[in-house]
C-alpha positions, 0 to 999 in steps of 0.5 A: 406641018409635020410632027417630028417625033421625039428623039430620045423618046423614041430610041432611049428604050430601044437597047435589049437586055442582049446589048446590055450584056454584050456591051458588061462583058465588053469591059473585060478583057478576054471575055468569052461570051459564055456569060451572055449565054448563060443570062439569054438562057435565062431571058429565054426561060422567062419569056417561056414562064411568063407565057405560061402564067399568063395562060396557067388557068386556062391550061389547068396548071393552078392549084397544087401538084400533089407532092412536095420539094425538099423543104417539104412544102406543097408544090404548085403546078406552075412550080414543077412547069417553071422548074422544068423550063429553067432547067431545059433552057440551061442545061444546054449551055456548055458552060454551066456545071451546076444547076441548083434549084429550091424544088431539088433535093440536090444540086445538078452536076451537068460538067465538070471544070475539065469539061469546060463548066465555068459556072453555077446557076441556083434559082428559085423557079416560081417565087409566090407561086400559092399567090397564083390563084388570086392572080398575084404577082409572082418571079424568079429568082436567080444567082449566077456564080463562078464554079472551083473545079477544084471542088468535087462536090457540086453542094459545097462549090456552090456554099459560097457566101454571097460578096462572090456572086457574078450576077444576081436578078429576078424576073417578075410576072406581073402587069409587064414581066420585068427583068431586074439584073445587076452584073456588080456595077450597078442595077438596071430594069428592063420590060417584056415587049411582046410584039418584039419578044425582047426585054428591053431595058427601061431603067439604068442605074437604079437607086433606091431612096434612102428613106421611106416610112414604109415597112413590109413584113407579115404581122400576124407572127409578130408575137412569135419575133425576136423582141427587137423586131418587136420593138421596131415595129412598136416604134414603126407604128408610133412613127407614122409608117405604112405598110405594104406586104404583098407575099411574094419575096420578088413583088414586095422587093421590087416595090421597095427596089422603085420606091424604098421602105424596107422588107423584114422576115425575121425569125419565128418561133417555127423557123427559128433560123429564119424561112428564106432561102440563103443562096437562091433568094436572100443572096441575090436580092441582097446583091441586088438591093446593095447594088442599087445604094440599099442595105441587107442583113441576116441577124447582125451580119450583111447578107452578103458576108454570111458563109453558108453551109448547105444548099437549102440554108435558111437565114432571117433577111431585113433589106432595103432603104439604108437608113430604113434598114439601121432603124431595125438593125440598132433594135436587133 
């Protein structure tokens, strides 16, 4: 007898991230299509990023570059090779009108409102990227926001706190190269296919648990914490949780995004306002953790609510599983 395949196991996965977005901007009236431009862009970018991670140390493209971003870090080879594939994969589309990366000193005007720029894109090229060496996972960050053509200045049309971000994802360049996006109406994870070159969506409607005895955070600047965070960690270490730190922002959230826990990067006493990036990193992931049922705070604040006032802003972050989250936030 024949076998007959499965129905649902055979096209429950065939829907691509195009369709899934064509089918986000479907609910809103008057759409014009310019959004699922914007994030087939940034597909299109990943796809490039992650051949290229793939083949860094065959092609010499490890190890540092020599010269330094703006925050006066070391950058990576694959830093500068993935900040210039973003930013020939966005510059062409008609309507973006600033483009701000953690690599550049200043926010890129490519058109104003007049011109037709209805949106900004701030990312984060290579996330982890110094953990290419030992081959780590490693991503992209990314924040889509709706530009004021009001606002002449391209720095301050971006400082828009974080509840005001259209989109929020990541890319992670790991076994798959996963693509994690949320549009405001939930969380949804899709795969890299090579053989069709399509990242097809593979979970919907993601939720993190609400609880999980599980912490994330670098320890070995645990005497240099606020004493709050101290004092949870004491508790965390008398209460029977684990922890998992893997050093790259995307790859320690997304375990957390599948499986709960909570990540920390508190303050220290050489980045006392905390180390990640308000804009490009903490907002989206912010975005992204809320979306999926988690919590996110910077200090005694959601995220979400802080009102940033420079590009390259830093914040502390504490994100993840919601009631993992109020245990470090009643100690702060």
């Amino acid at each position: 007898m024949p076998m007959v395949a499965d129905q649902s196991s055979s096209t429950s996965n065939l829907f691509s991230l195009q369709s899934h977005i064509l089918s986000e901007e479907s609910r809103h009236p008057g759409a014009s299509g310019d959004f699922s431009w914007i994030v087939s862009a940034i597909s299109l970018a990943g796809k490039a990023i992650a051949h290229r991670v793939r083949r860094a140390r065959l092609e010499g493209a490890l190890g540092e570059e020599g010269t330094s971003n703006v925050q006066g870090e070391s950058q990576q080879r694959m830093d500068v090779i993935a900040n210039e594939i973003l930013m020939r994969c966005l510059g062409s589309r008609a309507s973006i009108a600033v483009l701000a990366s953690e690599e550049d000193e200043e926010p890129t005007i490519l058109r104003r409102g007049h011109d037709g720029g209805k949106y900004c894109v701030l990312f984060d090229p290579l996330d982890g990227s110094s953990t290419l060496d030992t081959n780590g996972a490693i991503g992209t960050i990314f924040t889509i926001l709706r530009n004021d053509p009001l606002i002449e200045s391209a720095e301050r049309t971006v400082c828009q706190p974080g509840r005001q971000q259209v989109a929020a994802g990541y890319i992670l360049y790991g076994p798959s190269t996963a693509f994690v996006i949320t549009t405001g109406s939930g969380v949804d994870l899709f795969e890299l296919d090579p053989f069709v070159g399509s990242f097809i969506r593979v979970k919907q409607g993601l939720r993190i648990p609400p609880r999980k005895k599980v912490y994330s955070v670098n320890e070995a600047y645990s005497s240099s914490f606020p004493l709050g965070y101290r004092e949870y960690l004491e508790w965390a270490h008398h209460s029977g949780y684990s922890s998992r730190y893997i050093g790259s922002l995307v790859a320690d959230v997304h375990r957390i995004l599948i499986s709960g826990g909570v990540f920390l990067y508190p303050p220290t006493l050489t980045h006392p306002d905390g180390k990640l990036r308000l804009l490009y990193e903490a907002n989206p992931m912010a975005m992204i953790v809320e979306q999926a049922g988690g919590a996110s705070i910077s200090g005694a604040v959601a995220t979400l609510d802080v009102q940033p006032t420079k590009l390259h802003q830093r914040v502390p972050l504490v994100l993840g599983s919601r009631d993992e989250v109020d245990e470090v936030s009643r100690r702060l």
